[in-house]
C-alpha positions in Angstrom: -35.8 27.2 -15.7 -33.7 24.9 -18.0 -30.3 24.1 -16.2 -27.7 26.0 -18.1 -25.2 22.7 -17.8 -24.6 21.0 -21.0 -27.1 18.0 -21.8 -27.4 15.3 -24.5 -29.8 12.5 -24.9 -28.8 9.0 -24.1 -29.2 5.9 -26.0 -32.3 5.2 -23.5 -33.4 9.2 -24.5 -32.7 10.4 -20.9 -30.3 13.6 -20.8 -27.3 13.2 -19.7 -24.5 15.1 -18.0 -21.9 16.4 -20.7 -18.8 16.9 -18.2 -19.5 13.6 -15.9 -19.0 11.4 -19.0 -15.8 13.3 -20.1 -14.4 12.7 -16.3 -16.0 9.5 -16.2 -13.6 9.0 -19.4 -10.5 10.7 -17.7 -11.3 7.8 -15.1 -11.7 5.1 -17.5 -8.4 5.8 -19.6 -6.5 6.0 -16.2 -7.5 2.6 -14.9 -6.7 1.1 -18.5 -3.3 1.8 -17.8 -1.2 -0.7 -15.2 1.5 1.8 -14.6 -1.1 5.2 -14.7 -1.1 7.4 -18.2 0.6 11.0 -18.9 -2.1 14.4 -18.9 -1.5 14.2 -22.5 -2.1 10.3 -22.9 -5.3 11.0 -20.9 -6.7 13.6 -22.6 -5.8 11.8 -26.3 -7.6 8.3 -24.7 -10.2 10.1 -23.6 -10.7 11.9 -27.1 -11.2 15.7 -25.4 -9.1 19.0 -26.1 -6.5 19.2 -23.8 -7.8 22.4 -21.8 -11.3 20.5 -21.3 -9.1 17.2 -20.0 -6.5 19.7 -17.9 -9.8 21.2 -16.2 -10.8 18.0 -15.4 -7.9 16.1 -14.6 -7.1 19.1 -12.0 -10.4 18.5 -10.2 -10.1 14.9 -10.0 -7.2 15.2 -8.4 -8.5 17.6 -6.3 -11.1 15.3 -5.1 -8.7 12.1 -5.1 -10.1 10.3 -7.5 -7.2 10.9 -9.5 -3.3 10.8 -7.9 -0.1 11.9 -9.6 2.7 9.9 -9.2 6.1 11.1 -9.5 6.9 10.3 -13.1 3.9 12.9 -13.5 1.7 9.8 -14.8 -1.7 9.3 -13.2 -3.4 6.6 -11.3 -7.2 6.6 -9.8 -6.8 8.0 -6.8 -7.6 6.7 -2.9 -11.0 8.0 -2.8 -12.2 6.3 -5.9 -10.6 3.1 -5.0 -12.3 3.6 -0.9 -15.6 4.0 -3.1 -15.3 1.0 -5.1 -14.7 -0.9 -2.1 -17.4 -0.2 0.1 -15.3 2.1 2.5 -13.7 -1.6 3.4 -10.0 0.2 4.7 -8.8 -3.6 3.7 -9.8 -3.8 0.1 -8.7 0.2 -0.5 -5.0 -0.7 1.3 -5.3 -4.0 -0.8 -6.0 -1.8 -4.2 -3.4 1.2 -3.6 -0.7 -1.5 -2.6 -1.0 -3.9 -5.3 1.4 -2.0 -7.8 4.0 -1.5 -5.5 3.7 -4.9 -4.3 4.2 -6.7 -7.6 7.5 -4.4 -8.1 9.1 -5.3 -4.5 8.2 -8.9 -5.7 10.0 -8.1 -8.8 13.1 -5.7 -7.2 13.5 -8.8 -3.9 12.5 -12.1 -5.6 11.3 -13.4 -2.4 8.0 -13.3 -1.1 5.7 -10.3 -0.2 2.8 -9.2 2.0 0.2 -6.6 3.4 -1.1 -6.9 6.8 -3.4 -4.6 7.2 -4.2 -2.9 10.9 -7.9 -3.3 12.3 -10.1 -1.5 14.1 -9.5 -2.7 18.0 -5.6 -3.4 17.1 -6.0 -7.2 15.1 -3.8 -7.8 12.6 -5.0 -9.5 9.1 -2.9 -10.7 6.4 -5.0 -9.5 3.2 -2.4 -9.7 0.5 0.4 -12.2 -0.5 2.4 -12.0 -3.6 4.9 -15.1 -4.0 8.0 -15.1 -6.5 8.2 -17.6 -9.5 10.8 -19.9 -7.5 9.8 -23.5 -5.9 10.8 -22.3 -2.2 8.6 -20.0 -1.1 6.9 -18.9 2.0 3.3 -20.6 3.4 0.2 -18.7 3.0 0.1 -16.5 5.6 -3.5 -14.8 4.2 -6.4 -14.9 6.9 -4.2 -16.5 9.5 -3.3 -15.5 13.2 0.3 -16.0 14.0 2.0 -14.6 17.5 2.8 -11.4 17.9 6.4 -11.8 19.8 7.7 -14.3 17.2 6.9 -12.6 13.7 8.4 -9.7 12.3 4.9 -8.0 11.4 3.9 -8.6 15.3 6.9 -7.0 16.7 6.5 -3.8 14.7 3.2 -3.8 15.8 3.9 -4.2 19.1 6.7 -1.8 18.9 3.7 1.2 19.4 3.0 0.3 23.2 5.4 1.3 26.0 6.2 -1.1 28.1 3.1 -0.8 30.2 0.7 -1.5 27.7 2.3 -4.1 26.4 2.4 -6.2 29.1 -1.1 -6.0 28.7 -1.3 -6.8 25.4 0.9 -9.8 25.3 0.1 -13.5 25.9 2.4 -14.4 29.0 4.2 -16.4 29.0 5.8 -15.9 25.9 5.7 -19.0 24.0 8.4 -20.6 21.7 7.6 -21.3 18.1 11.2 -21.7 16.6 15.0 -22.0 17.8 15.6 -18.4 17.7 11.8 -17.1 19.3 12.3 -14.5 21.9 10.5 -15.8 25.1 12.0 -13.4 27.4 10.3 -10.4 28.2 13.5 -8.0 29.0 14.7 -9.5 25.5 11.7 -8.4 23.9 11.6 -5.6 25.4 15.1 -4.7 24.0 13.9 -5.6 20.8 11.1 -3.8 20.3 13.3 -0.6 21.3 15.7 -1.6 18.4 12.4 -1.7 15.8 11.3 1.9 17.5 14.9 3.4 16.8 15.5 1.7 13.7 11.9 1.7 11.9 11.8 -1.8 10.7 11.8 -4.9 12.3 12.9 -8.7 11.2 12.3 -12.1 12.2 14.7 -15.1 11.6 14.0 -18.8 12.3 11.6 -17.1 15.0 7.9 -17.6 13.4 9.1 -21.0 11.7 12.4 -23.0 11.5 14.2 -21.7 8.3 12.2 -18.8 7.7 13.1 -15.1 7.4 11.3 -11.9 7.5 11.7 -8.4 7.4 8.7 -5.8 8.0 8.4 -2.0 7.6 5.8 -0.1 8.6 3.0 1.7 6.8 1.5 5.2 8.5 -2.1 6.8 7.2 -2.1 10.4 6.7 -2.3 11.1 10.7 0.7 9.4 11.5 -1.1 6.0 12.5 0.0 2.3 11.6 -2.3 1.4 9.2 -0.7 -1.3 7.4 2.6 -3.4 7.7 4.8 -4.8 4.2 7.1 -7.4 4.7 9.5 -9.2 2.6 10.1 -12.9 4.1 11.8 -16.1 2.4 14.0 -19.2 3.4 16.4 -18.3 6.0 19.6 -19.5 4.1 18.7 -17.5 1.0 17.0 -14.2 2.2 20.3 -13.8 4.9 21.6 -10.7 6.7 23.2 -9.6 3.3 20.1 -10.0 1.3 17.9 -8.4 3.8 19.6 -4.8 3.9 19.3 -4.7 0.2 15.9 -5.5 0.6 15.4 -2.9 3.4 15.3 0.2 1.0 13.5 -1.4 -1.7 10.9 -2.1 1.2 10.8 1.5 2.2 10.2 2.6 -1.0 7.2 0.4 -1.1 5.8 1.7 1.7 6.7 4.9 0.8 4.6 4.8 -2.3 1.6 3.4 -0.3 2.0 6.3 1.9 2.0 8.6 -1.1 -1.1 7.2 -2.4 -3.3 7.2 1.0 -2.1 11.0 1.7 -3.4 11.8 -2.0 0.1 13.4 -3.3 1.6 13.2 -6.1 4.5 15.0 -7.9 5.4 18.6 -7.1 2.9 21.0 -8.9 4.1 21.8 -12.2 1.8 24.0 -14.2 -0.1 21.8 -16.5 -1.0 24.7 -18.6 3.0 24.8 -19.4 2.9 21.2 -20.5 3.2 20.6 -23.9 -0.3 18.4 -24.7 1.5 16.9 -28.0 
């Protein structure tokens, strides 16, 4: 029996799949778009009546491959992105984050990264954006740094009780910087403070003169997945600087979250939309 879906001939003559090409164009006029496109930009990009690209834009979403963001513009989604990366967890995080990287660049003027959270519990730097300014943080990407004496380590090592981490930790504690917490009871205080608190910072601890301030990032059950941190010169990004950075950070993270959970806006009707 002839399959009832609708078929044209390709350029090669094979037949191909009417509504794949009009979502694969959905896709395609979504990724053309740094900051995501409007239902209505979508569908007028695409070239398709705007009940066709609602139908399709609905499923999409449905299956991730789309996600709304607040401003009700729309991005490929995490599921797309996992696919285009091999199901590598580090090159989706890297993908989904990138956006809201470049703005927390933008929004602190100091430098940013994504340390993503391996299988087993390593930590790897995978992403570092750096602001137009002369004084800037190294290049922290692909390198091991303690634990104890960096901002991204203690938040990670704010999970464990104080069992496990004794376990976990390289003893004795060694001393990078001036300020590097070698005792245990003191790091033991601190990491309490980064549990209560839900961020954690590191000044002139990892390096002389250097400053960092690291929030958290949780997958869709609850886990760490992935850490964002803002770091710069100690004298510049100070105390002050840092808690207007905090929120900005947050949001970050927060938008990350959003995109690995697959949520967008809350559900308007598109229907009610006016396509014009």
């Amino acid at each position: 029996m002839r399959d009832s879906i609708n078929l044209r001939e390709g350029s090669q003559g094979l037949k191909l799949n009417q509504s794949v090409q009009k979502a694969v164009a959905i896709l395609r006029a979504a990724a053309s778009q740094p900051g995501g496109d409007t239902a209505s930009g979508l569908a007028r990009r695409a070239q398709l009546p705007w009940a066709t690209a609602v139908r399709l834009i609905r499923t999409l979403e449905h299956e991730r491959f789309l996600l709304r963001l607040p401003n009700d513009r729309y991005v490929p989604g995490f599921e797309l992105i996992w696919l285009a990366n091999n199901g590598s967890a580090s090159g989706a995080l890297t993908a989904l984050a990138t956006g809201p990287l470049e703005r927390l660049v933008e929004q602190v003027g100091e430098t940013v990264n994504l340390t993503v959270v391996l299988p087993g519990g390593q930590l790897e730097v995978v992403t570092q954006i750096d602001p137009p300014r002369l004084m800037r943080s190294a290049n922290y990407i692909g390198r091991w740094y303690p634990e104890h004496a960096s901002s991204i380590g203690k938040l990670f090592l704010a999970q464990y009780e104080d069992e496990r981490l004794v376990k976990v930790l390289r003893l004795p504690l060694e001393r990078y910087a001036s300020a590097t917490i070698v005792d245990l009871d003191d790091l033991t205080a601190e990491l309490a403070r980064v549990r209560r608190d839900g961020y954690s910072t590191a000044v002139d601890e990892l390096e002389e003169g250097l400053a960092a301030l690291s929030v958290g990032v949780a997958g869709p059950d609850g886990d760490l997945v992935a850490i964002v941190s803002a770091s710069g010169p100690s004298s510049r990004f100070d105390e002050t600087k840092r808690n207007k950075a905090l929120p900005l950070v947050r949001d970050a993270v927060a938008a990350i979250e959003q995109a690995l959970a697959g949520e967008g806006a809350d559900e308007p009707s598109l229907a009610r939309r006016d396509p014009a």
